[in-house]
N, C-alpha and C positions, 0 to 999 in steps of 0.2 A: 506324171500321173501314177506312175506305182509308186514312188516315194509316199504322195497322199493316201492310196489306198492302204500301207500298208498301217501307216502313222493313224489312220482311223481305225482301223484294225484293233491297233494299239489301246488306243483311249477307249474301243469297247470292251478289251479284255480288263482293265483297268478301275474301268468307271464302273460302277453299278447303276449307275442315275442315267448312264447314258443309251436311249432306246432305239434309237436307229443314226445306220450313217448321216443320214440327209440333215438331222438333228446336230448332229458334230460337226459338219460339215458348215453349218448356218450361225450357229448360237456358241459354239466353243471358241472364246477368246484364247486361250492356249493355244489353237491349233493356226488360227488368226494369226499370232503373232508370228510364230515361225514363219507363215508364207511369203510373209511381209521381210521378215529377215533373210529368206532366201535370196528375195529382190534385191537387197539390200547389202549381204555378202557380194552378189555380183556384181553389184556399179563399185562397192569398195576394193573390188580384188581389182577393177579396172579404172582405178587411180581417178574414179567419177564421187569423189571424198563428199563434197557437200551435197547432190544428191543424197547420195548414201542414208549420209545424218538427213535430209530432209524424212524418205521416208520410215526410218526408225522412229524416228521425231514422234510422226504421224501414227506409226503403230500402237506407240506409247499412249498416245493420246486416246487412240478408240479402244483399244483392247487392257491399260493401266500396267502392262507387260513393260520395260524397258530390256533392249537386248541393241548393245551396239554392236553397229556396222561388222565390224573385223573380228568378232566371235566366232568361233568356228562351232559347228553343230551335227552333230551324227546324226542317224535313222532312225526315225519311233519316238521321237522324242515325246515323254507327255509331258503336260502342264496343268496340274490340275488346279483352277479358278484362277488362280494365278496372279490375281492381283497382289502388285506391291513388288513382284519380281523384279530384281535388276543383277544384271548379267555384262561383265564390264568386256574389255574390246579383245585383253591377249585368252579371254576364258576359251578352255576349248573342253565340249561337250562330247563324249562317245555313245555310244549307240544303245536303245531300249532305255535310257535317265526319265526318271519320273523325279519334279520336281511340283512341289503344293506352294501355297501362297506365301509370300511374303521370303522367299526365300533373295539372299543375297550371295551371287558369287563376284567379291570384289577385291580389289588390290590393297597395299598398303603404303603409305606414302607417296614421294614423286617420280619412282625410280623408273629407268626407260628400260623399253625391251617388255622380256615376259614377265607380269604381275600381278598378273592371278591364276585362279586353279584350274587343274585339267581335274576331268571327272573321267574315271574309266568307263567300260559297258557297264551297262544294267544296276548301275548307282540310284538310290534312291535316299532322296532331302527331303525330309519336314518341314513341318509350316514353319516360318521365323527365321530359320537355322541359315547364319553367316561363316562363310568358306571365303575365309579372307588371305591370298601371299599365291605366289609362284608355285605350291605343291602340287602333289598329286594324290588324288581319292580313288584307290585301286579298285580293279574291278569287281564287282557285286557287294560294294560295300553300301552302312545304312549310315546315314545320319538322324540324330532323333531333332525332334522338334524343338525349336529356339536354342538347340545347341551353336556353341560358337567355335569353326574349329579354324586353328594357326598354324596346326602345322601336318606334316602325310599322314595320311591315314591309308594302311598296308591294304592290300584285297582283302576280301570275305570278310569282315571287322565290322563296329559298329561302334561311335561315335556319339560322346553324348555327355552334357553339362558344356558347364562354361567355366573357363576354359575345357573343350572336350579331350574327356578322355575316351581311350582306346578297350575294347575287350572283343576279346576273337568270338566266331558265331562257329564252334567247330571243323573250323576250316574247310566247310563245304560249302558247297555256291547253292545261293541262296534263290529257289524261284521267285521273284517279285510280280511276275504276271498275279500270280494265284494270293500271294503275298503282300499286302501292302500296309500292313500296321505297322503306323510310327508314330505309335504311343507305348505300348507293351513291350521295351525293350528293357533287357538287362544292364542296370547299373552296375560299373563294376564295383566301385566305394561300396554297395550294400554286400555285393559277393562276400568281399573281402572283410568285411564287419561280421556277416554272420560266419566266416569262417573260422575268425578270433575266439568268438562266443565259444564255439563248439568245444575251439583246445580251451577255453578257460575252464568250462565244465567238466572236461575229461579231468583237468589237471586239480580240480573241487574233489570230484570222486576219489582220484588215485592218494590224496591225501588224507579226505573221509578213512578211506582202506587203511593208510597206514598207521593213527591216529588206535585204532579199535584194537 
C-alpha cells in the first residue's frame, strides 16, 4: 500500500488533469498496468512463466500498456495515457520515470541475456520515442518526443532526432516533478548552426575592417 500511495502521489504531481486520488486510482490506465505487472513480476520471478504471460497478456488487453513479465520496475513510476507502450522483458526501470504514450523500450535482434535498456532515476520519455539495445539512460536524463535512441545516453543529457543525438542540460539534475516539457527541448544540430553563423559574421566584419 505505500508503494501505491506514493505512485499516486506521483501521477498527482505530474498530471495537471488529474483531480483526485480516487480518480487515479479507478480511471488511470498507467497505474493499471503496473499493478498488474507487479502480479506478474512475482509469478515470473517464481518460475509460474505462463501465468505470468497470461496476466500481462490481460493487462495489455484492458489497459493497451504492454509490459512483459521479467521487466523490472522502480518506485513512482508514471505513465501518462500510455497507450501503444511496450516495454520488453530484460528492460529495467529506476525510480520517479515518467513515460507518455507510445513509447518503446525494446531490444534488437535475437541475442540472449540482457537486450534492452535500463533507464536510470527520474528519466523522462516522450510520446513516440524508441530506446532500442542493452544501454543505459543515466540518471535525470530527457528524451524528446519520437526520438530514436541506439545507443547510452550519459546522466542529466537530453536526447533527441533520429538517430538521437546527445546535448548536456548544464549538468545539473533536472526537477521533472515541476518539469515535464517534452517538446521545448534544445536541438543540438540548431546550437551548433547558429554558432557557425555567428563566427561567419564576425569573420564578414573583420574583413569589412580590413578591406576599408
Amino acid at each position: 500500500m505505500t508503494r501505491l500511495g506514493e505512485t499516486i502521489r506521483a501521477y498527482k504531481a505530474r498530471d495537471p488533469a488529474a483531480r483526485s486520488s480516487l480518480e487515479i486510482f479507478l480511471l488511470y490506465p498507467g497505474l493499471h498496468a503496473v499493478i498488474y505487472h507487479r502480479v506478474a513480476h512475482w509469478l515470473y520471478r517464481r518460475k509460474l512463466l505462463f501465468l505470468a504471460r497470461c496476466v500481462s497478456q490481460w493487462s495489455r488487453h484492458f489497459t493497451g500498456i504492454e509490459i512483459h513479465p521479467g521487466a523490472t520496475i522502480g518506485r513512482r513510476l508514471v505513465i501518462d495515457h500510455g497507450m501503444g507502450i511496450v516495454i520488453g522483458e530484460t528492460t529495467v526501470i529506476g525510480d520517479d520515470v515518467l513515460l507518455y504514450q507510445g513509447v518503446t523500450l525494446g531490444g534488437t535482434g535475437k541475442d540472449k541475456g540482457k537486450r534492452h535498456p535500463t533507464l536510470g532515476n527520474n528519466v523522462m520519455v516522450g510520446c513516440g520515442a524508441k530506446i532500442l539495445g542493452p544501454f543505459t539512460v543515466g540518471d535525470n536524463a530527457r528524451v524528446a518526443a519520437n526520438a530514436v535512441v541506439l545507443s547510452e545516453i550519459p546522466p542529466d543529457s537530453t536526447a533527441v532526432g533520429v538517430p538521437a543525438r546527445v546535448v548536456r542540460v548544464a549538468g545539473e539534475r533536472v526537477d521533472y516533478t515541476s518539469n515535464v516539457d517534452q517538446i521545448h527541448i534544445l536541438d543540438p544540430v540548431k546550437i551548433e548552426l547558429t554558432a557557425v553563423k555567428e563566427q561567419l559574421s564576425l569573420l564578414e566584419k573583420a574583413m569589412e575592417e580590413m578591406q576599408k
